[in-house]
N, C-alpha and C positions, 0 to 999 in steps of 0.2 A: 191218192187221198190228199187231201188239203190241209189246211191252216187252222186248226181248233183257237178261241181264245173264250177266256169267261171273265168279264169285268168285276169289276168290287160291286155292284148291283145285282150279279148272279144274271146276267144277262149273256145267254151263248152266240158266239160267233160260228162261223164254218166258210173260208174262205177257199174255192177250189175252179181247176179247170177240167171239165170232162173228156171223156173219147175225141167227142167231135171237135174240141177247140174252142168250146163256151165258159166263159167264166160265169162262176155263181159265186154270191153272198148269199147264206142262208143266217137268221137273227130269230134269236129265239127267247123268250121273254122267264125260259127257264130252263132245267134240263130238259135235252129234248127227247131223251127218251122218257119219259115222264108226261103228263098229262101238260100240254103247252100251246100257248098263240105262237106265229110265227109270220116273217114276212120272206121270201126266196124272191129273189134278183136273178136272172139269169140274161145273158148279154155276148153276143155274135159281135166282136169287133169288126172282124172281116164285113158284115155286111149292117153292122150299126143298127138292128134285129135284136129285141129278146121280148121278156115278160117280166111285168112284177105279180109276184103271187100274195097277196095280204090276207091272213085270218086272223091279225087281232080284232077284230069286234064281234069275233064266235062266227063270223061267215067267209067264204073262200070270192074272194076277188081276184080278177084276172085282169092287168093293162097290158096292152100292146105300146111298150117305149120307144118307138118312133114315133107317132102323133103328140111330139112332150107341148106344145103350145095348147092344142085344141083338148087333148087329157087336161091339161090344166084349166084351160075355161069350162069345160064340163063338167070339171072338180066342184067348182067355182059357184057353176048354174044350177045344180041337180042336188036336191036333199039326201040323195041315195042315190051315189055314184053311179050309173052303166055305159060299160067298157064298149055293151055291142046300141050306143044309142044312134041312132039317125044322124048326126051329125059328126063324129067318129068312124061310123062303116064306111058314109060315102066320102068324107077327103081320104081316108085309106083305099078305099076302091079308086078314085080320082087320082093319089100321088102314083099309085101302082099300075094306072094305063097311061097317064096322059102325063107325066112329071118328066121332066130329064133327071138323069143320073146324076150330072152337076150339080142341080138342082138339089137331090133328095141330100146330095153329100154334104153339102153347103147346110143345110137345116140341120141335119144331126150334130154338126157343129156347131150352132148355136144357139140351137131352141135350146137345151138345157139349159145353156148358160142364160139364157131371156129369160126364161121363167123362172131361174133361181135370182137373178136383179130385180124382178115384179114381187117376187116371194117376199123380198128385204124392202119393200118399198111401203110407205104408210097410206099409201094410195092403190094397194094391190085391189081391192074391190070395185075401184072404179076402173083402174087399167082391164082387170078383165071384164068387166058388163061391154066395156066400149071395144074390144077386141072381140066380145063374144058377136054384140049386135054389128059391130063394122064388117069383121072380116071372117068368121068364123061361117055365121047367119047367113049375111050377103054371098060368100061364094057355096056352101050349099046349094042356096035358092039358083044362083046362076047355071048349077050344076045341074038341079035337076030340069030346066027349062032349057040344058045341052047348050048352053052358051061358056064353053070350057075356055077361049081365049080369055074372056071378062075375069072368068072363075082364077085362072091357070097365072094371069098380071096382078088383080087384087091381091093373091096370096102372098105370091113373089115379093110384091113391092113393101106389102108389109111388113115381112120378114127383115128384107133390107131395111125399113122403118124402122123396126123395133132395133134391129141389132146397132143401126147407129144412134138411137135413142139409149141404151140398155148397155150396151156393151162399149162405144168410142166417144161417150160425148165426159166431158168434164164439166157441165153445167152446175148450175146449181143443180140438189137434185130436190127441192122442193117444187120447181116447174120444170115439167117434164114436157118437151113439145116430141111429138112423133104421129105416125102414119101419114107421110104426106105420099101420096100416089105420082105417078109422073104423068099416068093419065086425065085426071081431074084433080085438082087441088083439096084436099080435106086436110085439116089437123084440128086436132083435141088438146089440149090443155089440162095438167090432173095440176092442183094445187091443194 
């Protein structure tokens, strides 16, 4: 059994690791044995896998927290979230055949932290329309027309993009210059 806590909001916590070696935060917006919303976190460090479960808004939502860039641009694009949309299945079908392991490992260590520096940005709506339609959009389509090398660099490179845009630069951060590709030169400007 895990970690009980209840804020001065009446707000429950439950912080625990399972059998298998999964940490959950479960958040409970009252008691939980009681008629309650609630949001459950569960998270595979070993393999950087889990789910987020949300039923505050009276309906049950499922994400898969490894896609934290493209969950967030579909946050972003869609008036009513879905977890299983077209653009979500296939880069998870895409990272899960054709990605290196380097690869997948490297992302899980920074997509969160890239979407959590977009999240604090006063430009987060245009970072994500231009990540949606640059890079999100673009390697779908390249995917589903099997041109996966195009697919497999645009992703990569933006990643790197973002993470030294987001994560190493000291700029200002009112102009933000990032996604330059090494194969074709593009960059966006958010002011």
């Amino acid at each position: 059994m895990g970690d009980k806590y209840k804020n001065e909001k009446g707000v429950y916590f439950d912080v625990h690791t399972d059998k298998r070696g999964n940490d959950h935060i479960d958040v409970y917006d009252n008691d939980p044995r009681e008629d309650h919303e609630s949001i459950h976190i569960k998270f595979d460090s070993r393999t950087g896998s889990g789910t987020i479960v949300d039923t505050t808004d009276g309906t049950k939502e499922t994400t898969d927290i490894k896609c934290f860039l493209t969950t967030a641009c579909m946050r972003h694009q869609q008036v009513s979230f879905d977890d299983e949309c077209e653009e979500l299945n296939t880069l998870r079908w895409f990272r899960d055949v054709f990605v290196s392991d380097e690869d997948i490992k490297h992302y899980y260590e920074v997509a969160p932290q890239i979407v959590l520096a977009i999240e604090k940005s006063a430009n987060s709506d245009k970072i994500y329309n231009y990540i949606y339609k640059n890079v999100v959009k673009t390697c779908v389509n390249a995917i589903k027309y099997e041109d996966y090398d195009f697919a497999y660099s645009r992703y990569k490179c933006s990643i790197l993009a973002l993470e030294e845009c987001f994560l190493k630069s000291t700029k200002d951060n009112n102009m933000v210059k990032c996604l330059r590709s090494n194969t074709n030169s593009w960059y966006v400007f958010f002011s």
